[in-house]
C-alpha positions, -999 to 999 in steps of 0.1 A, spaced: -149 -351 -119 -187 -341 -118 -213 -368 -105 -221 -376 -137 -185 -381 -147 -178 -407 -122 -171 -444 -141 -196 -460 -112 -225 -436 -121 -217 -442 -158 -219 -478 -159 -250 -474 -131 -229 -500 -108 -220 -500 -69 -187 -494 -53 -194 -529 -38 -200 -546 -71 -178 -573 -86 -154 -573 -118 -182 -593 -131 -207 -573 -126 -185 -545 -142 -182 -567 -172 -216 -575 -176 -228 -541 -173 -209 -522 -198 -213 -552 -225 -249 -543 -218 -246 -504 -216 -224 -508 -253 -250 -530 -269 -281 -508 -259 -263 -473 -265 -233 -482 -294 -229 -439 -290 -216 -443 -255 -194 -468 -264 -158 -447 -258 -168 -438 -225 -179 -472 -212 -151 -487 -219 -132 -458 -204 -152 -465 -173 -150 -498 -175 -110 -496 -178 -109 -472 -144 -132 -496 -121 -112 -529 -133 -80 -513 -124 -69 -509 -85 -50 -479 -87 -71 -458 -110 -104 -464 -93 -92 -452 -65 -104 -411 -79 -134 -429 -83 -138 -446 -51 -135 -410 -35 -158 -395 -59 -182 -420 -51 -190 -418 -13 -223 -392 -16 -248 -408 7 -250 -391 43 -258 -418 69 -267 -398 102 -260 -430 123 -223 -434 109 -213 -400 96 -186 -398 75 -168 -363 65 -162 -369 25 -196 -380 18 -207 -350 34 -180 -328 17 -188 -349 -18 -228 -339 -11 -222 -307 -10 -200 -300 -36 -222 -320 -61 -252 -295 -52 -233 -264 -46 -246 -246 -75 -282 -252 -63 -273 -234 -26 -291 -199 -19 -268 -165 -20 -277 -162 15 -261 -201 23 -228 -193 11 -216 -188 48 -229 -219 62 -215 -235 27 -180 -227 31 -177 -234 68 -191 -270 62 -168 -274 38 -140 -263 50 -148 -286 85 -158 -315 65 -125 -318 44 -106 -313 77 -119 -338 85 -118 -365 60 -83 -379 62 -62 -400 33 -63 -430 67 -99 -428 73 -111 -428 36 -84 -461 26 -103 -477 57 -134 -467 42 -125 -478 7 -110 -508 15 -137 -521 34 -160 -520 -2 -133 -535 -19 -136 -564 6 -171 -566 -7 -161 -561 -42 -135 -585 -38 -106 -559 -47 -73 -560 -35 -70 -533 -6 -52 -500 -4 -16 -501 10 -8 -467 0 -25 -436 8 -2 -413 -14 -28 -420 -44 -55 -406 -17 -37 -377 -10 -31 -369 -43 -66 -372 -53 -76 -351 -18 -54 -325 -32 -76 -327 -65 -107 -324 -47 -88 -291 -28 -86 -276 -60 -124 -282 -77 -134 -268 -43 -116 -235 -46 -128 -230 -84 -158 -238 -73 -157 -207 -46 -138 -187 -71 -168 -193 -95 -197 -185 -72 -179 -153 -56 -175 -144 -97 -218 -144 -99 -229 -124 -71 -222 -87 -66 -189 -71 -51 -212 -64 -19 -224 -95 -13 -188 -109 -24 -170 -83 9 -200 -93 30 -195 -130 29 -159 -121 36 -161 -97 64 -186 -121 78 -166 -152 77 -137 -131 94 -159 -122 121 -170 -151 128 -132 -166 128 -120 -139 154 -150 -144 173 -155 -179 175 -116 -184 180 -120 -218 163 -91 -236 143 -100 -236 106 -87 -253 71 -72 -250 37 -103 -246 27 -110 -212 46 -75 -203 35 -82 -206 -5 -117 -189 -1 -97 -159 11 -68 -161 -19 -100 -164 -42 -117 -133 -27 -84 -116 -30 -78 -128 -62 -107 -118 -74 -111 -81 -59 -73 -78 -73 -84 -53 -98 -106 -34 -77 -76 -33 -54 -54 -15 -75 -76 6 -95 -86 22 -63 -53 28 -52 -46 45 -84 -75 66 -79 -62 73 -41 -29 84 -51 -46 106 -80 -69 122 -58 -37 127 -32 -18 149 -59 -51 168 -68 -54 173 -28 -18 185 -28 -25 214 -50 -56 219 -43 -76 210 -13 -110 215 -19 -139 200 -2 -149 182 -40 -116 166 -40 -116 152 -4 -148 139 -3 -141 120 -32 -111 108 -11 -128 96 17 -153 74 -7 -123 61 -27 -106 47 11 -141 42 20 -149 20 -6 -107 1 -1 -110 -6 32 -146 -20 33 -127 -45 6 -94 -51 23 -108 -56 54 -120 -90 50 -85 -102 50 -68 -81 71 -92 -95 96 -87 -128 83 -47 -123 89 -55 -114 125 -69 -148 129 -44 -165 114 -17 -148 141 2 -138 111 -10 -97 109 0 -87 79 -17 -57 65 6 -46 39 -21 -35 11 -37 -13 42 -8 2 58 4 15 23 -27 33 14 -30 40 58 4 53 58 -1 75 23 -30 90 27 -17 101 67 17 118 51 -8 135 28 -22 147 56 7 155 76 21 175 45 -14 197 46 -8 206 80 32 212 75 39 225 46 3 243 37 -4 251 75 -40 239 71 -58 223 101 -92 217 90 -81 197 60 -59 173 76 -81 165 105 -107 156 83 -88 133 61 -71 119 99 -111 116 115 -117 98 79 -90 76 87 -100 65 120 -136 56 111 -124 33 84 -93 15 99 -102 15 135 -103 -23 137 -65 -24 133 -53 -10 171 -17 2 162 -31 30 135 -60 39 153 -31 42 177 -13 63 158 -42 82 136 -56 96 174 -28 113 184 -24 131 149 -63 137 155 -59 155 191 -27 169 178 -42 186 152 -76 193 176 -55 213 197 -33 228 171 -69 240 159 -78 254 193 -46 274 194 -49 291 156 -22 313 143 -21 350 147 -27 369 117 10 384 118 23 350 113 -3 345 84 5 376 66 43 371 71 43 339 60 22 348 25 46 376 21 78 349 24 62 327 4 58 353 -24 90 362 -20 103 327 -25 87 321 -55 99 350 -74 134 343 -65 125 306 -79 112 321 -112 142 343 -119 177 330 -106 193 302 -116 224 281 -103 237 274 -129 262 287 -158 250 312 -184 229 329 -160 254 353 -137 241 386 -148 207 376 -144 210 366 -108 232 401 -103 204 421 -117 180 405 -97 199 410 -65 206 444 -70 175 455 -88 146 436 -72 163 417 -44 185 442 -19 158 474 -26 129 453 -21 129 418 -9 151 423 20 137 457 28 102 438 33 120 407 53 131 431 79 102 446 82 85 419 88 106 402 114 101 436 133 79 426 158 89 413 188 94 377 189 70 374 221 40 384 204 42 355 181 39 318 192 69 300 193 63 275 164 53 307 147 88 325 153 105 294 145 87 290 111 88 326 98 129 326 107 134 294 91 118 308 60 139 335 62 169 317 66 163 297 36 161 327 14 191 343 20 211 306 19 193 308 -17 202 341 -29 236 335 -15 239 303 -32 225 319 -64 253 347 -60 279 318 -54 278 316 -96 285 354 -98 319 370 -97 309 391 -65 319 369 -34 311 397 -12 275 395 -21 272 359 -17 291 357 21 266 392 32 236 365 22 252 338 43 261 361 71 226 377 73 210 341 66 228 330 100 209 350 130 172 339 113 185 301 110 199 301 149 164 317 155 144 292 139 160 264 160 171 241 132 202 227 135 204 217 96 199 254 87 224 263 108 254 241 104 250 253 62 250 286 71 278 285 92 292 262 64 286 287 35 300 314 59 334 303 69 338 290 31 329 322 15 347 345 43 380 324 29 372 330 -7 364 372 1 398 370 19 416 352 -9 401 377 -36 411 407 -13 444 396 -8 453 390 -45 437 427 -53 460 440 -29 493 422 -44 478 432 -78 482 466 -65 517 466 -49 531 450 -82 517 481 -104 529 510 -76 567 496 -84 561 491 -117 550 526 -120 584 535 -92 607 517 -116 595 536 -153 597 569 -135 631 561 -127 642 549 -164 630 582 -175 648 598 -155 678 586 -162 675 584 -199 669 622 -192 
């Protein structure tokens, strides 16, 4: 109901007025403007009827008397002439509203309405359920009120009247109302989009990064999460106040973008990369004390992983596994149909070159590489021979596939990793058992045709 809607300012009578004045007003509104005529009767309908004035009642109380003060008149003012308040009064706009509707209880305003109906000669409110109801109304015009003003000015301004009413919520440390609460559902509402077209764009930009990590792509990273967490952090502020701290929209993109990182460092060995994404981290979520918690120890992790650097030998030894993996990815197969390929690769390319060029370079002594180093390149190591043993494991030689796991054994126990381990000692005992099996039918194959050959010899000779 907008001023101009309300049945008193249509029939241009008092909340204090009579039925008869009522009457005689809109038998003079009808004769002077017959075009009106619907709606003054309308009104006229709503003020001669106890229950359904009541919206109006509420709706009516506009006039801010400094010596008696009285919340809904205030809250009514202001959301009459909201659309006439300056960008830069938004703030101040919200905060009075949000206090003044507090404020205006369903016991104070019946007190308040019946005391005109006195006047009016009305009977007076028993209930206030009809006043809550109508409260609730008034709730709701509010919010779509906010919800249309945050739609006409810029997303800037929009975060900044945000971010600045969360500050000022933590700081203060004062309670607040529903009002406060549905500005921040419609500023969350309304940045929805924004919200997850950005996070699309993250997690785009963190599979380019993963191929590819290139200074292009990461700065355009650290505007995307930039540009989020200047958004989200209105509200995860807002949470904080609340007690509740939820961040869940943060800690997804938080906890992404950090694996991201983590798989740089771990899987790519990069440092530079990784602490820059972590440092990029820290400057835009270091308002939230558990991951700026977390995101500084990755950071002085990495800071002295920098300091240490890795040796060239590990570098080039690593490059040269790496290579080696990814031909024995292109051209073996675990799988039917493909058993002489993987033979012809082990004996051809595998056995003359690949393992030749593994032992060389595990040559040098352990000591001269750092332990994480050692670890790494033995682990690699491991894992190739557990996959040309596996890819044997789908050929018909069994003594190919238990020499992989045997020699795949002493670089696992070397690299410290339990999980390697444990398989290779797994693929080991199983395929020893199989070799033995194999062995032990050749050999009964073998006695069976040496009596076979006893037995004609002696038929022969006796048909002799």
């Amino acid at each position: 109901m907008t001023f101009e809607e309300n049945p008193f300012r249509v029939l241009r009578v008092s909340i204090y007025d009579t039925k008869a004045t009522i009457n005689e007003r809109a038998d003079e509104l009808s004769f002077e403007d017959p075009d009106r005529e619907k709606l003054i009767e309308q009104a006229r309908t709503i003020l001669l009827n106890p229950k359904k004035r009541i919206a109006a009642e509420i709706r009516y109380f506009d006039t801010v008397d400094f010596k008696d003060l009285f919340p809904l008149a205030g809250l009514n003012r202001l959301l009459y002439s909201l659309d006439e308040i300056n960008d830069e009064d938004n703030l101040e706009a919200v905060v009075e509203m949000d206090a003044l509707y507090s404020e205006s209880t369903p016991e104070k305003i019946r007190d308040r309405i019946n005391a005109a109906r006195a006047v009016a000669k009305f009977p007076a409110v028993q209930n206030i359920d009809e006043i809550k109801a109508e409260l609730k109304n008034i709730r709701y015009e509010v919010r779509e009120r906010i919800q249309t003003r945050l739609k006409k000015i810029t997303q800037s301004q929009r975060t900044k009247l945000a971010n600045d009413l969360a500050d000022m919520l933590l700081k203060d440390k004062e309670s607040f109302g529903i009002i406060v609460e549905d500005f921040f559902d419609s500023y969350r509402l309304e940045m929805n989009s924004f919200f997850e077209a950005t996070r699309n764009q993250i997690i785009s930009l963190l599979i380019k990064i993963k191929l590819n990590a290139n200074k292009k792509f990461l700065y355009e990273l650290s505007t995307k999460v930039g540009a989020f967490a200047s958004v989200e952090r209105p509200l995860d502020k807002f949470s904080m106040a609340l007690g509740t701290s939820k961040f869940d929209d943060t800690e997804e993109i938080f906890y992404t973008v950090r694996k991201a990182a983590v798989d740089l460092h771990n899987e790519k060995n990069l440092i530079d990369e990784p602490l820059q994404v972590m440092q990029m981290l820290e400057q835009n979520f270091s308002y939230l004390p558990t991951l700026v918690e977390l995101v500084r120890k990755d950071i002085k992790f990495l800071e002295e992983e920098k300091a240490r650097r890795p040796t060239q030998s590990f570098l080039d030894a690593k490059t040269a596994l790496d290579k080696i993996q990814a031909e024995m990815d292109k051209h073996i197969h675990c799988k039917k149909g493909f058993e002489q390929t993987n033979l012809t690769f082990y004996e051809e390319v595998f056995k003359p070159n690949f393992e030749v060029l593994i032992v060389g370079l595990m040559l040098p002594d352990r000591y001269s590489r750092k332990p994480n180093e050692w670890k790494a390149l033995n682990s690699k190591a491991a894992a190739i021979y557990l996959h040309m043993g596996t890819a044997m494991t789908w050929t018909n030689r069994a003594d190919f596939a238990l020499d992989c796991f045997q020699k795949a054994l002493p670089y696992a126990e070397a690299s410290d990793d339990a999980e390697l381990i444990t398989l290779a000692v797994k693929r080991i005992d199983e395929w020893r058992k199989i070799n033995e099996q194999i062995i032990a039918n050749s050999n009964d194959d073998s006695v069976g045709c040496f009596w076979c050959i006893v037995i004609a010899i002696v038929i022969l000779w006796l048909m002799r």
